[in-house]
N, C-alpha and C positions, 0 to 999 in steps of 0.2 A: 359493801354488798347489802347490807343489810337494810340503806334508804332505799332501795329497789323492791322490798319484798311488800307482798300484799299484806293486808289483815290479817287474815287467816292462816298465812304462813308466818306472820309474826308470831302469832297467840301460840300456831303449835311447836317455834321453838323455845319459848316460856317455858312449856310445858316440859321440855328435855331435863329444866332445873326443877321444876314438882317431881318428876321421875326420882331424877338423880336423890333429891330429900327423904323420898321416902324407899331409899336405898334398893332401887327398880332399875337395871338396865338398860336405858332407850332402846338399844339397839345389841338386843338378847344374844344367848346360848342356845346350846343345842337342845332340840325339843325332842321329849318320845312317844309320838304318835304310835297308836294299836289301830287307826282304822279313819277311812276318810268319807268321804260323800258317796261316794257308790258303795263302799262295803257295808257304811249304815244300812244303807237300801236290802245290797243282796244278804246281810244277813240278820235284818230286823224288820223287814215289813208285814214278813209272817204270822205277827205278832200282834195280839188284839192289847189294846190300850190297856185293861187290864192283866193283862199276861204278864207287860212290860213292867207296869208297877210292881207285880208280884215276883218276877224275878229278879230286878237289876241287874240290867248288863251294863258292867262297865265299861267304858271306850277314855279315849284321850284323841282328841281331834285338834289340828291347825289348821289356820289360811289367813285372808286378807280379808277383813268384814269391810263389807260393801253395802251393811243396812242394818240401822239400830232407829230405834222403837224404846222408850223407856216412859213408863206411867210410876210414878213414885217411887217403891221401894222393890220393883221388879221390871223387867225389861226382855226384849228381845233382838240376839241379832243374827248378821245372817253371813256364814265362813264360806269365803270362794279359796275354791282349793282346783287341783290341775281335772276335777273330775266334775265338779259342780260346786250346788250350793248346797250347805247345810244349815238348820234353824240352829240357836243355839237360847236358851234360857236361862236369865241371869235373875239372879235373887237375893237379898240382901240380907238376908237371915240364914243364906247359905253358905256366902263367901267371906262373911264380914264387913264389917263397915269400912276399913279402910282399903282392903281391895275393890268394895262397891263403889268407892270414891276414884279407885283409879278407872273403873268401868264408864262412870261418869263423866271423866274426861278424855276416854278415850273416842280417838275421829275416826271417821272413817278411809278407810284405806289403811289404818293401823294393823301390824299381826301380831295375830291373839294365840292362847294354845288353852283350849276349854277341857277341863277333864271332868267326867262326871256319870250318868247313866242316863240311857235311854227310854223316851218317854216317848206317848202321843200327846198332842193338845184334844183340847174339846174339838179344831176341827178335824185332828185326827192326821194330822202331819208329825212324823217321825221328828223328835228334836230332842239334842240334849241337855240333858237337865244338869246345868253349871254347877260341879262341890269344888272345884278349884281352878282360879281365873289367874291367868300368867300373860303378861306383856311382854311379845317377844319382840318386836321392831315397829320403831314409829314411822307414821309417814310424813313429809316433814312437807310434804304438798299437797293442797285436794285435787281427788279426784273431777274427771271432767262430769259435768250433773248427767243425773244417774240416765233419765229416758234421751238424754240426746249426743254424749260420746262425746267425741273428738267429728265435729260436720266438716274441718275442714278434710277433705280426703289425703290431701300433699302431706297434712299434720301430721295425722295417721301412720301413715306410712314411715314417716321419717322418726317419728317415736312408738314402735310398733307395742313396747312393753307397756305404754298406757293403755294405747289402742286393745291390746290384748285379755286385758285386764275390764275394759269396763263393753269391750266387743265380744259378744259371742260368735258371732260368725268368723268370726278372725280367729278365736281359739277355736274350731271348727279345723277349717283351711288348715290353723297349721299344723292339727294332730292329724289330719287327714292325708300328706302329704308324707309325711314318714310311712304310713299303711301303704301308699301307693307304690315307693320306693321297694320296699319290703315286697309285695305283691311282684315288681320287675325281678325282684331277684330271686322270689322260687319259680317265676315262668321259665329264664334261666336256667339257673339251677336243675330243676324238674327236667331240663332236656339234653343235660350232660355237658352245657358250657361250666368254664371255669371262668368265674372272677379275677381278674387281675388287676394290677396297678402301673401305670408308664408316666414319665416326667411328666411335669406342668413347664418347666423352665425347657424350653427346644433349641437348638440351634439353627435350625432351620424352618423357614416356611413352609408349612405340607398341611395336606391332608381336608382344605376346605380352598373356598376364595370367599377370603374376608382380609379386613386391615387389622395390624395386631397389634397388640402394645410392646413395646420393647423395653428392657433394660438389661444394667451392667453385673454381671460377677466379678467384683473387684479381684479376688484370688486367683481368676482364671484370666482377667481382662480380656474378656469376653461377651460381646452382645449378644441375649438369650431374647427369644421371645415366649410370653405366655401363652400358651398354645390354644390353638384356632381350632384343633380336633385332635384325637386319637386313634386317628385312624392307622396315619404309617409305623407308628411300635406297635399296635396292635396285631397288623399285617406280618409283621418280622417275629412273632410268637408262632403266626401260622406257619412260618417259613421253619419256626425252630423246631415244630412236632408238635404244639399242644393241640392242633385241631380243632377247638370250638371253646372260644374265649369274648367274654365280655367284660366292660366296664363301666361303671355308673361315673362319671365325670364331671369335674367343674371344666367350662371351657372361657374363652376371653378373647372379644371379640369390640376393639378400640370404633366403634358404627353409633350408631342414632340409636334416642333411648323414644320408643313409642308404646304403643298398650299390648304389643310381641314382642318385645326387645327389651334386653336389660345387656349392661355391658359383661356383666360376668354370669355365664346362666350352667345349666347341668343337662346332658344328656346322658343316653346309654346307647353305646357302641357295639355291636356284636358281630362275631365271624366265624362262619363253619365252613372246614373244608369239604370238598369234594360235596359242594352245592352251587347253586346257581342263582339267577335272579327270580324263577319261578317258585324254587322251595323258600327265598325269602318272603313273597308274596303270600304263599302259605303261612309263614312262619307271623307276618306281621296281623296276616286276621286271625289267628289265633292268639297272636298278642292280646290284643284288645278286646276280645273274648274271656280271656281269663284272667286279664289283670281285671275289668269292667266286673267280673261276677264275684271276683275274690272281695273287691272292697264296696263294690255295692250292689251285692246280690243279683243284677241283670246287667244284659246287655243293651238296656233299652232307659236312654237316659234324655234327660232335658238341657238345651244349653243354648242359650240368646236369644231365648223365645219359641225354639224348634226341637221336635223329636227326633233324637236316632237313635237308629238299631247298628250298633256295631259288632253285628253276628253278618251282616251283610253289605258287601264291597262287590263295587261295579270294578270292570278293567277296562282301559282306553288308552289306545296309541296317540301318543302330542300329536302326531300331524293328522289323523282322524279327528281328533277334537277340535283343530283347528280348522279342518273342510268342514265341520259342521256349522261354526259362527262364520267363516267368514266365505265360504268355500272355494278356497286355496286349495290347491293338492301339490303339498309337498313333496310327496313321494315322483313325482316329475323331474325328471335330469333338469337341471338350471345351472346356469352360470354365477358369480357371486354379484356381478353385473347387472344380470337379469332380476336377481333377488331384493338388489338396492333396488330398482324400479319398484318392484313390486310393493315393500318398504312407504315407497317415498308416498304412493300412491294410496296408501291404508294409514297415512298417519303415525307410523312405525319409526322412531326412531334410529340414528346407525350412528352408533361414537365411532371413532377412529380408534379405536382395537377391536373394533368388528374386524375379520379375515375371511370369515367365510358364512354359506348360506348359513349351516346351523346356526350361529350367533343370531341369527335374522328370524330364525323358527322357531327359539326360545324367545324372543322379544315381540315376535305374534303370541304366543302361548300367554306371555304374561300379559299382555293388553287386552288380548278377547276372549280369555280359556278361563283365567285362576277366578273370578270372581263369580262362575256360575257352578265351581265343583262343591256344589253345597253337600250332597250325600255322597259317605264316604266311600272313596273311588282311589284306584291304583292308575296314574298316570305314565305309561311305561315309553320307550322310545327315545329317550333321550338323542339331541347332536353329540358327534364325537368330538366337536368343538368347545361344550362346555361339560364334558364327564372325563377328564385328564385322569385319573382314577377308575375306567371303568371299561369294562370288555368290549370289542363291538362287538354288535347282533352280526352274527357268521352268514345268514342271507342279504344283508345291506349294512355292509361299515360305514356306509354313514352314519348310523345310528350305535346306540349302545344298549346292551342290556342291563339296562338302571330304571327307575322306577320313583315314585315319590307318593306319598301316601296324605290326601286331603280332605279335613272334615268340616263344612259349613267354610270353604274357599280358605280356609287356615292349612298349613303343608304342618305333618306333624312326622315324617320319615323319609329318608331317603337311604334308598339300597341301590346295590346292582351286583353284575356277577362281576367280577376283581380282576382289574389286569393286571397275570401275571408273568406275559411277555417281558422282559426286562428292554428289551431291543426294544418296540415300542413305546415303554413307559418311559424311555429315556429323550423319543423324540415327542410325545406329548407333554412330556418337561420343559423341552427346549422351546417348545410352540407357547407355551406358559410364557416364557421368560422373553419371546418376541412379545407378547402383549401387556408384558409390563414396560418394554419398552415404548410401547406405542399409548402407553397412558391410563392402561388397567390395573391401579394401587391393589386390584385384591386377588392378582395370579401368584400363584405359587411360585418357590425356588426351585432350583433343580435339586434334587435330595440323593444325592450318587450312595450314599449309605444305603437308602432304600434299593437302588437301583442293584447295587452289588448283591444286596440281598436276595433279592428278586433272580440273579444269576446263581445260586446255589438250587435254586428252583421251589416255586411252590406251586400247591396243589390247586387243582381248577378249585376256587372258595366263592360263597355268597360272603356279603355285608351289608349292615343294613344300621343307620343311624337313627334314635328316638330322640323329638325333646321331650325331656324330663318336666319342664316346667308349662307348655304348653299339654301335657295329656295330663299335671296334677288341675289346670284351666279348666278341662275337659271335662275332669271326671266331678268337680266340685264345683260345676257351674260360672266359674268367673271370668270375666272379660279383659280382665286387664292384667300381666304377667307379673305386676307390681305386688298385685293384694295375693300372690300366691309366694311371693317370696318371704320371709322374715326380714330382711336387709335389704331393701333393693336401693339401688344409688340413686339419689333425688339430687334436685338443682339444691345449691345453699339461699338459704333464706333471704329473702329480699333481692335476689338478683335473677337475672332473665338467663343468667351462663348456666 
């Protein structure tokens, strides 16, 4: 291994044996910090440069120096730590000569632990002034140079703790991203849901259409899949009395990795009984109302070049949206016959697990609708074709009361009111499991669990699905679902798989 290393990594594992000689630990003990970059700040900036001299305040500060500066028998460097940067000043008449010497060799990206007191410089930047210099772990690599990172992006992501390290915007996104979390869960919380938790390993396919990943419980010799949503144990909580339950989610969904997609991503699930698809509609613009002000004081934010106000949602039925582009009126008795015409005639595609029109008015919707719902807008109307999960509208069962929620042509919720007919969820199962037969890999199984459930009875309920990782996009500006994850799954190196 070691004809492989660079220069530089050779010289600094030389240096593990100067450590080790001058009986220094490469790769330290526990440190005891009193105070790090921001508490510098909030409880020292009050302070006039001579204040600071006159009182010394002592501190003990760590992190990883990301910048050293040394002119002879004095120097400066600079500790990144989870909250920032701090200056730190090193002096040779303070620390001694043979700790100035390890200072000397020490690189950058090494971690350091400075204890000492709090100064100004002449230009009046809070720094501490080194009386006792401690090597607490080397870095046994450099850093990527300091103004240009990690350029390649793919890099980046696939080494996020460098990336993290020498990227502010990156450490940005990913402390940003817990606040938003946080933010879901007293919007929640604040409205009488309970938090809960349901398998990831399922026995069945429920609760979305998608492809899933599968595997084995050897103990059970049992095929589980990683589940594709939470929605049917969430459902059977409603069934069991808790009335108004959510869950923050990993989901797993075996699909294509683009700048929306990752194969394992997070939503939040939510379900009130004896509500509807209209109190979700409510419920989800006051979502983004109060998660938008909790973590960044408005409702009025920037993101791919455009403003929006998400205090304000348009409503619009699919087949109005679609008389507008194209002007079809779906709302007209048709045959499914007449609708392939219509289909063949717009450029519209028909797999062979198409069965009826709706499948034909969602595949209008997606070709001449999604790409113009730039401000955000509540898409309501669903076919009862493609909502197997979802009530129909009581004035035309053709349709459903479901809903989907779009901001700048990105879908970031889907609700509706919950079918809790058991008699029909059991034949919108069965219509399922006809068009997996006919060659749709991402229809649901029949889930008779749920279904028997469902026959103890539950309450008229709203539900309503978030992604988590497309509204952390949202709210911290990024485009690509990649740079918002900490891990997200990349191709391996050198290959096109």
């Amino acid at each position: 291994m070691d004809n492989n290393l660079s220069e530089q990594e050779r010289i600094r594992r030389e240096k593990l044996t100067y450590l080790s000689e001058k009986g220094i630990a490469p790769f330290g003990q526990k440190y005891n910090r009193t105070d790090n970059s921001k508490t510098i700040v909030e409880k020292f900036d009050k302070y006039t440069k001579e204040e600071l001299e006159e009182r010394k305040f002592e501190v003990s500060v760590a992190g990883r120096m990301v910048a050293k500066r040394r002119q002879g028998k004095i120097g400066f460097i600079n500790l990144q730590d989870k909250f920032g940067n701090i200056q730190c000043y090193i002096a040779k008449d303070m620390i001694g000569e043979d700790m100035y010497d390890v200072f000397i060799k020490s690189d950058i990206g090494d971690i350091l632990g400075i204890k000492g007191y709090v100064m100004r410089t002449n230009t009046n930047q809070l720094t501490v002034k080194c009386e006792e210099f401690t090597h607490l772990s080397k870095a046994l690599r450099p850093l990527p140079e300091k103004f240009h990172g990690l350029q390649d992006v793919e890099e980046a992501r696939r080494r996020r703790y460098v990336d993290l390290i020498v990227n502010e915007e990156s450490r940005r996104v990913a402390f940003m991203r817990p606040r938003i979390i946080r933010a879901v869960q007293h919007f929640f919380d604040g409205r009488g849901f309970t938090e809960v938790e349901t398998p990831v390993l399922q026995p069945i396919l429920g609760g979305a259409a998608a492809r899933p990943f599968v595997t084995h419980h050897n103990a059970l010799d049992m095929n589980f899949y990683l589940r594709i949503a939470t929605e049917l144990p969430l459902k059977r909580l409603i069934v069991g009395g808790m009335e108004a339950v959510y869950e923050i989610g990993r989901l797993f969904r075996n699909e294509g990795v683009d700048a929306r997609h990752n194969p394992e991503f997070t939503t939040v699930e939510a379900y009130l009984a004896y509500a509807d698809m209209y109190d979700m509609m409510d419920l989800i613009e006051d979502f983004f109302k109060s998660v938008a002000t909790e973590v960044l004081g408005t409702t009025t934010i920037e993101f791919d070049g455009r403003s929006y106000d998400l205090s304000k949602f348009k409503r619009v039925h699919m087949v109005d949206a679609i008389k507008e582009k194209t002007g079809i009126d779906f709302f007209k008795e048709m045959t499914f016959e007449e609708a392939k015409e219509i289909a063949k005639a717009h450029d519209v595609e028909v797999p062979n697990h198409f069965t009826g029109v709706g499948h034909i008015i969602n595949a209008f919707f997606e070709k001449y609708c999604e790409e113009d719902l730039i401000e955000p807008t509540l898409v309501y109307g669903h076919p009862v074709e493609i909502s197997p999960l979802a009530k129909r509208n009581p004035q035309d069962p053709r349709f459903t009361d479901r809903f989907e929620c779009y901001i700048g042509c990105t879908e970031y919720c889907n609700a509706f009111s919950e079918l809790n007919d058991p008699i029909d969820q059991l034949h919108r199962f069965e219509e399922q499991l006809e068009e997996r037969k006919l060659g749709n890999d991402e229809a649901c199984e029949i889930d008779y669990d749920f279904v028997e459930a469902l026959e103890y009875g539950m309450p008229p309920t709203g539900g309503i699905g978030i992604g988590i990782d497309r509204l952390v996009m949202l709210l911290t500006g990024k485009t690509n679902i990649r740079d918002v994850l900490l891990f997200p799954h990349n191709r391996q190196r050198g290959t096109n798989k």
